[in-house]
Each structure stands twice: as structure tokens, then as C-alpha cells.
N, C-alpha and C positions, 0 to 999 in steps of 0.2 A: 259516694257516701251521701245517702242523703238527712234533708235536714234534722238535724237532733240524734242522729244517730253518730255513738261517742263510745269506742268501743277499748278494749284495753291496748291494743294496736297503737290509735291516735292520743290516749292519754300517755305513754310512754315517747311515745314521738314530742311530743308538749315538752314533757317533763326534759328531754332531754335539750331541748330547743333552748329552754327558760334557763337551764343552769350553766350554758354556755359563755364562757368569758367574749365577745368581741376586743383583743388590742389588737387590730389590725388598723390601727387610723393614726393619723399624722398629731406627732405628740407635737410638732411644732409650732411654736407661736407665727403669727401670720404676724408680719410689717407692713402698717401703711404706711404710703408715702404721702405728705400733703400739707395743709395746714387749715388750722380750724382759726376764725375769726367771731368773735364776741363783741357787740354792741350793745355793750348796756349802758349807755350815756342819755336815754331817752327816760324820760318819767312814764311812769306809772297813768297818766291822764293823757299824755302823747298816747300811749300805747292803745290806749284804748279809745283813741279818737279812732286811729289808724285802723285798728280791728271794725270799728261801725263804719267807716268810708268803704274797706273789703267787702263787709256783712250787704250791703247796699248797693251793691254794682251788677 
């Protein structure tokens, strides 16, 4: 087919493409394992000394 040619063939192929349900995929929730750690004990001016000592290396 070339381009821009769009014939009533490919617009039924479309049409039948675009109305099709996909559930064929994993309804299951995924488990991490691990753990997340949070440091927010530093200020707001630490933080940004630290950012301009990175920014400068």
C-alpha cells in the first residue's frame, strides 16, 4: 500500500483493531520487596549548600 492510500479494506481492519478489548494481561499486583529510607533531618540551607557543592564538581 502505498502512502495515503486508505481504502475500505484498511479502514475496516482499523475499525476492527480499535474496538477490540485487550484482557489478556496480568490483573495482579506486583510485590516489592525492600525498604525505603527517608532523611529529612537536614534543613532546607544544608540542602542547598549540598546541591551547590554537586552543582560545582
Amino acid at each position: 500500500m502505498s502512502m495515503g492510500a486508505y481504502d475500505e479494506d484498511e479502514h475496516e481492519r482499523r475499525e476492527a483493531q480499535a474496538s477490540r478489548v485487550d484482557a489478556d494481561f496480568d490483573d495482579e499486583r506486583t510485590i516489592y520487596h525492600g525498604k525505603v529510607e527517608y532523611d529529612a533531618g537536614e534543613s532546607a540551607e544544608e540542602l542547598l549548600n549540598k546541591f551547590e557543592e554537586i552543582k560545582s564538581d
